[in-house]
C-alpha positions as CSV (number, residue, x, y, z in Angstrom):
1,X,61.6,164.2,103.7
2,X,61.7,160.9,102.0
3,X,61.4,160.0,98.2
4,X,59.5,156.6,96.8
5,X,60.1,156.3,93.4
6,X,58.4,153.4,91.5
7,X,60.5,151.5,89.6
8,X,59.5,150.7,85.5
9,X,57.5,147.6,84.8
10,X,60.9,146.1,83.3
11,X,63.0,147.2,86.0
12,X,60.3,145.8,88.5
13,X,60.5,142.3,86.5
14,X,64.4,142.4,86.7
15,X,64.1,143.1,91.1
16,X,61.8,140.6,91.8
17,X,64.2,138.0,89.6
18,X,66.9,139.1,90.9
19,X,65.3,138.5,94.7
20,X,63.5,135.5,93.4
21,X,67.1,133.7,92.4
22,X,68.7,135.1,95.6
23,X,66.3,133.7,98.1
24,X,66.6,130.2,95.9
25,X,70.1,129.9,95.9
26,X,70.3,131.1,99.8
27,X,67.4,130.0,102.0
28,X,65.4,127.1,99.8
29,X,65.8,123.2,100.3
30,X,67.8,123.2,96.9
31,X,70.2,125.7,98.2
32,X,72.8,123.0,99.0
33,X,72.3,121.2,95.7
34,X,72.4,124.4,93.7
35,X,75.0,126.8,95.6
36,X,77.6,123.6,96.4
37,X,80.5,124.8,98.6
38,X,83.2,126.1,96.5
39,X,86.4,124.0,96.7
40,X,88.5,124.4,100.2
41,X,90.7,127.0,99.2
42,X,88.0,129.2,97.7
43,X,85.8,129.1,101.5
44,X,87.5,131.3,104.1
45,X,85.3,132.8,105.6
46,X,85.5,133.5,109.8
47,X,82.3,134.1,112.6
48,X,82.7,133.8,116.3
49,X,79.9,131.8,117.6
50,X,78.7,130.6,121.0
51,X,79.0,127.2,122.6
52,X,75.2,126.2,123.4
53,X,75.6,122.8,124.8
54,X,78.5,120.5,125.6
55,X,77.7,116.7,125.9
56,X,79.5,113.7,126.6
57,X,78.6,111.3,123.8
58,X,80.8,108.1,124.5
59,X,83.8,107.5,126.8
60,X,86.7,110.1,125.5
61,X,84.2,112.0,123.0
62,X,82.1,115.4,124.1
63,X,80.1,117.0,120.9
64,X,79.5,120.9,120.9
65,X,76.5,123.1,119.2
66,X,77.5,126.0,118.0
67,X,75.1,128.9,117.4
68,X,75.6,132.7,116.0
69,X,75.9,135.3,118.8
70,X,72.4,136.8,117.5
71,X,70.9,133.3,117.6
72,X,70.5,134.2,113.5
73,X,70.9,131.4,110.4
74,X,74.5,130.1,109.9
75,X,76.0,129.5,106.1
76,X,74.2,126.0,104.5
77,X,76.6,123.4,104.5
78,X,76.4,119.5,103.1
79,X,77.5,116.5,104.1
80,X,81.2,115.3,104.5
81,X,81.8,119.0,105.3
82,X,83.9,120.6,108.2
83,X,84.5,123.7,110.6
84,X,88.0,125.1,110.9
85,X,88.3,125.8,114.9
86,X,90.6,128.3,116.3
87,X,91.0,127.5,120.1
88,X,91.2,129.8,122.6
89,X,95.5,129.1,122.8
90,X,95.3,130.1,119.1
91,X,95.5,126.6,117.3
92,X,93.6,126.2,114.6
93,X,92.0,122.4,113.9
94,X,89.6,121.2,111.8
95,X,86.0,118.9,113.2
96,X,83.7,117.7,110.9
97,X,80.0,118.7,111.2
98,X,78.1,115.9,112.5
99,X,74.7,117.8,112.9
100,X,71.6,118.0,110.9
101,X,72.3,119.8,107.4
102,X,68.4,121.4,107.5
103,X,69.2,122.3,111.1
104,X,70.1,126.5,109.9
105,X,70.5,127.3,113.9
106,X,74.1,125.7,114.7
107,X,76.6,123.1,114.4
108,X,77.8,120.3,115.7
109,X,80.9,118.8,116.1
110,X,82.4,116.0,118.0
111,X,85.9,116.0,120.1
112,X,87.7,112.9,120.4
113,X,90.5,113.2,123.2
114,X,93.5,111.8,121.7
115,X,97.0,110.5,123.4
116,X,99.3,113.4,123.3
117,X,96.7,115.8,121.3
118,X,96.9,119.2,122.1
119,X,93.9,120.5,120.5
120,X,91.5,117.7,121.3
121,X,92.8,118.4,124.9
122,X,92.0,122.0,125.1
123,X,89.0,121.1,123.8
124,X,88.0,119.2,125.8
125,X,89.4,120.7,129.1
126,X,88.9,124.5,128.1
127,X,85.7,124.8,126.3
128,X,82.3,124.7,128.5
129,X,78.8,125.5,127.7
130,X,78.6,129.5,127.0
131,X,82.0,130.5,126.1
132,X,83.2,131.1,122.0
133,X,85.0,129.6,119.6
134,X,86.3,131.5,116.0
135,X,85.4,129.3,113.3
136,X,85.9,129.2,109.7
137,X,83.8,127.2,107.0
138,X,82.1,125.2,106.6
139,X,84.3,124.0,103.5
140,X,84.1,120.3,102.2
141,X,87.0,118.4,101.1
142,X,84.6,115.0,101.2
143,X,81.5,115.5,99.6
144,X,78.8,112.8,98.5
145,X,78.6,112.1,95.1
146,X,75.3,110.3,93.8
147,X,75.0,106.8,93.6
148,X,72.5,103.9,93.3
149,X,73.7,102.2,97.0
150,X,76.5,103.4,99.3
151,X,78.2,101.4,102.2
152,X,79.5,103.3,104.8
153,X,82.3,102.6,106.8
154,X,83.3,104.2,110.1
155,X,85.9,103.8,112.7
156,X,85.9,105.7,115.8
157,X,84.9,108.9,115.9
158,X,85.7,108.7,111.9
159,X,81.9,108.6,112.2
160,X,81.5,112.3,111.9
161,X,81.3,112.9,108.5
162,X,79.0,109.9,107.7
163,X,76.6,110.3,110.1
164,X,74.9,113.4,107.9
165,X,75.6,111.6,105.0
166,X,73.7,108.0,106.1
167,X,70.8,110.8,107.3
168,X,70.9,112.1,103.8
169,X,71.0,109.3,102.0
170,X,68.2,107.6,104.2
171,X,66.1,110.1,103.8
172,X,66.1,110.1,100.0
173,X,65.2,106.3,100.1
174,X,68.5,105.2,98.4
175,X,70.0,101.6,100.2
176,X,72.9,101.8,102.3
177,X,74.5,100.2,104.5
178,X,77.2,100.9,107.4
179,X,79.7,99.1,109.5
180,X,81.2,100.9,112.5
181,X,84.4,100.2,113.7
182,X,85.7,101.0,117.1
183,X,87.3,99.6,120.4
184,X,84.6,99.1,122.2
185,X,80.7,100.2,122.5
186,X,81.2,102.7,125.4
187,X,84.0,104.5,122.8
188,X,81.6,104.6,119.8
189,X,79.6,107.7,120.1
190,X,75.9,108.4,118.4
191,X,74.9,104.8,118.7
192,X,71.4,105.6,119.6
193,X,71.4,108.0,116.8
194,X,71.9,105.4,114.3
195,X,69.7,103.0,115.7
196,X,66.7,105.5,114.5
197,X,67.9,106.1,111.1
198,X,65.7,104.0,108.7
199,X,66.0,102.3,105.6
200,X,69.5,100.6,106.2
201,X,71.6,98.1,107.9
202,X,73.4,99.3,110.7
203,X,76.4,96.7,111.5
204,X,78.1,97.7,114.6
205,X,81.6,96.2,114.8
206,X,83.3,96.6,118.2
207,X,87.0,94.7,118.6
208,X,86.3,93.4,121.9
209,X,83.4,91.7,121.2
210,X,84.0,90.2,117.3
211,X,87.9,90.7,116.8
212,X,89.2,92.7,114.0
213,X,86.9,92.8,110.9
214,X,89.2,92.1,107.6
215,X,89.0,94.8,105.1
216,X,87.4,91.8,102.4
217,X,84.9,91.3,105.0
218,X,83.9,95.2,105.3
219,X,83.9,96.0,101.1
220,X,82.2,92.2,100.7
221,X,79.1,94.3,102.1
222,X,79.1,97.1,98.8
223,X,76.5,96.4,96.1
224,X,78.1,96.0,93.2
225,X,78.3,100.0,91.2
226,X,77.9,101.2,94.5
227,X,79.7,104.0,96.9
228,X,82.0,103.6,99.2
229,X,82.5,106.0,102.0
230,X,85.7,105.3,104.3
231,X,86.4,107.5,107.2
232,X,89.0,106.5,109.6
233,X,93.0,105.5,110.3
234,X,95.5,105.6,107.8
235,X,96.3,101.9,108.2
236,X,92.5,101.2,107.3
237,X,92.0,103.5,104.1
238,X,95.3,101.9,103.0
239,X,93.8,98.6,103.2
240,X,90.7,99.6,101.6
241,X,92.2,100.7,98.7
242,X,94.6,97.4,97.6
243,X,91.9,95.3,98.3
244,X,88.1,97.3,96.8
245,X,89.5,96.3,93.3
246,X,89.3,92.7,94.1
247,X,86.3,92.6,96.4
248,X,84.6,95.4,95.0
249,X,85.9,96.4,91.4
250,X,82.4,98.1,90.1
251,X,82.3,100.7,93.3
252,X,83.6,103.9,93.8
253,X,85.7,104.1,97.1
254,X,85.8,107.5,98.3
255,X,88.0,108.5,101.6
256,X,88.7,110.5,104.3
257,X,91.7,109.8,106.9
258,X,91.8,111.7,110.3
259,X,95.8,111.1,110.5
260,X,98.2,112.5,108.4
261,X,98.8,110.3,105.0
262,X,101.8,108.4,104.8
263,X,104.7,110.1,102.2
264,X,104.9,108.0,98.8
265,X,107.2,108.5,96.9
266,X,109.4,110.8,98.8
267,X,113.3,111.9,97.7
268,X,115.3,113.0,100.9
269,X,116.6,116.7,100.9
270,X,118.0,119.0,102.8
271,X,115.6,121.9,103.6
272,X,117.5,125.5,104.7
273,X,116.1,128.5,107.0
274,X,117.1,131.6,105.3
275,X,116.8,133.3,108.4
276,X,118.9,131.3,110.8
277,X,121.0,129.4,108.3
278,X,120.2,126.2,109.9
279,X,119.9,122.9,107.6
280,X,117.5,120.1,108.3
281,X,117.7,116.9,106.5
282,X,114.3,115.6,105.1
283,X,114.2,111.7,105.4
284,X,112.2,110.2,102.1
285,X,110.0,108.8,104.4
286,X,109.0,112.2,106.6
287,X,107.3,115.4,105.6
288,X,109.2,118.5,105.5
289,X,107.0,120.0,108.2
290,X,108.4,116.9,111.0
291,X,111.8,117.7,109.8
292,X,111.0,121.9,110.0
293,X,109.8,121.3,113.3
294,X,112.8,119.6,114.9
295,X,114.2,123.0,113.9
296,X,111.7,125.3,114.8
297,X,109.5,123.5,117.5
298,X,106.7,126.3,117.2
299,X,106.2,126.1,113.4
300,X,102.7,126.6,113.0
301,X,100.6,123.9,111.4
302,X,97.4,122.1,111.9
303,X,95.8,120.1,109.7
304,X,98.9,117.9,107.6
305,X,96.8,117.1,105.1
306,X,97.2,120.1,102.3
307,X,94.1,121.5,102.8
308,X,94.2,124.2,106.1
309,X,97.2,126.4,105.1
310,X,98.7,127.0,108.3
311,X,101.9,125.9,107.3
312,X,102.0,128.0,104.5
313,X,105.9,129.1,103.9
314,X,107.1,131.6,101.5
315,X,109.8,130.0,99.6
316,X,113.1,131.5,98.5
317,X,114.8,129.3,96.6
318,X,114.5,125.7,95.1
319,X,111.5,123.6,93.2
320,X,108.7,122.3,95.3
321,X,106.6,119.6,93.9
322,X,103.4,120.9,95.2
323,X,101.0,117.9,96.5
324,X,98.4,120.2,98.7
325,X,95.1,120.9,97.7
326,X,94.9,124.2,99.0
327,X,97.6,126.6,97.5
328,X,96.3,128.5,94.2
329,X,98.5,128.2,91.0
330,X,99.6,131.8,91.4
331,X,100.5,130.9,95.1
332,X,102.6,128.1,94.0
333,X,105.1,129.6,92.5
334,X,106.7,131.4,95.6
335,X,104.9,129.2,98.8
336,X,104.4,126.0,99.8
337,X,102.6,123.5,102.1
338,X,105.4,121.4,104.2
339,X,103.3,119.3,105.9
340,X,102.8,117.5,102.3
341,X,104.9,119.0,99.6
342,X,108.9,118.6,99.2
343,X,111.6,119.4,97.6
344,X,111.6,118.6,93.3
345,X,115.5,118.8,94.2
346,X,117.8,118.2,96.2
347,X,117.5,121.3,98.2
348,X,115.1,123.9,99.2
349,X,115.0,127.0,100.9
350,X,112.1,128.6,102.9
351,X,111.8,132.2,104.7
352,X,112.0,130.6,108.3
């Protein structure tokens, strides 16, 4: 036998407020203005999901939709945001979303083989229509920021992120413009895609047909108090950055790199293995994960940016000057990130 029990007028007033905020902050168009993903290392959250459909979008680059098992919504994401994919050998490697952001159903990300990569291999040798992947996210380490006009710049497949972001941006009626970079048109993917977007100038940039474009050239495009939104080689960002002051010193330049970031001002030390004894010399140009790794070959890492944690090492003696984004203060003060942090001495020794 079942109770019902009706709840005071005051109590009824707090419920329906208390429903009425969840279901704004969870399932209404201002959900992803109003509950903004918390910063990367705050966002760990894993799901196993299904691959729906697996399509070749240029020459080297296959995207993936992801859906939930039950076919249910997935967690709201924003532009500039990414998945963290565990393959089926176990590496873990992170693909921004390239879908729609209104689009609650699944994700999509797109796979660029590359030279010698493991993960994009597997990827795209190993994962067909209807198996799983484990994902984690979405987290955003590249979000949009608001601004009057943005100019977008993409280079390869580098046009991942910006591809929601121009889609957002165009459909709020705010000018922007982009210029994709890549090889050649059959290795540029979502062409047609960006051919329907409207409200902007799409400025497709291929080598073989116009030459390398000069950074000047690419910033000259940014209205002036504008955002800039970089995504692509390191060689590129670099650019970007000694030469927006002088081509475009009202803009904001905002970037994200799909290599890992050169070391500046790095110190070489010698990094020991408490477990082995072994000593590796760390190069000032070289992270302390390539040096780890000449030691221990199956060191795990994946991202060797700061931001993923898989390289996370307890550490046993030494100071680290900490340059991740990932590690909380409380977790600094016995790990540390190798594929970006060092040594604040001359030595340092981690339980490997």
């Amino acid at each position: 036998m079942s109770t019902v029990t009706t709840p005071s007028p005051f109590l009824g007033a707090v419920m329906h407020a208390t429903r009425a905020y969840s279901k704004l902050f969870s399932e209404s168009r201002l959900a992803p203005i109003l509950s903004r993903p918390a910063p990367v290392r705050h966002t760990d959250y894993d799901r196993l999901l299904h691959v729906e459909t697996r399509t070749v979008e240029a020459d080297g680059v296959v995207s993936l939709t992801l859906a939930s098992l039950d076919n249910g919504s997935l967690p709201a994401w924003i532009p500039g945001a990414h998945l963290d994919v565990f393959l089926p050998s176990g590496l873990q490697r992170q693909y921004s979303l390239c879908g729609d952001p209104s689009d609650r159903g699944r994700y999509r990300i797109a796979v660029r083989r590359v030279d010698h990569g493991v993960g994009s291999a597997e990827i795209h040798d190993a994962v067909g229509e209807g198996g799983t992947l484990r994902i984690r996210g979405p987290r955003n380490a590249f979000p949009i920021a608001a601004a009057p006009s943005y100019l977008f710049v993409a280079a390869g497949i580098g046009i991942t992120p910006i591809l929601p972001m121009i889609g957002n941006v165009a459909g709020a009626g705010t000018p922007w413009t982009l210029l994709y970079l890549g090889r050649s048109r059959d290795t540029m993917p979502f062409l047609d895609e960006l051919s329907a977007l409207p409200g902007g100038d799409v400025l497709i940039r291929p080598d073989d047909e116009v030459g390398i474009t000069p950074i000047a050239d690419i910033l000259g495009h940014a209205r002036p108090n504008g955002a800039i939104y970089l995504c692509g080689p390191s060689p590129l960002i670099k650019d970007a950055y000694q030469q927006a002051p002088l081509v475009a010193p009202t803009c904001s330049l905002h970037t994200e790199r799909f290599s890992p970031p050169p070391v500046v001002g790095g110190e070489p030390f010698a990094l020991r293995l408490a477990r082995t004894g072994t000593t590796v010399d760390v190069a000032a140009d070289e992270t302390a994960l390539s040096a780890l790794r000449r030691a221990v070959p199956s060191a795990a890492y994946s991202c060797r940016q700061g931001f993923c944690g898989s390289c996370k090492v307890r550490v046993v003696s030494g100071d680290v000057d900490h340059r991740d984004t990932r590690l909380l203060d409380e977790e600094r003060a016995e790990s540390m990130l190798p594929c970006v942090s060092r040594a604040a001495g001359s030595t340092l020794e981690i339980d490997l």
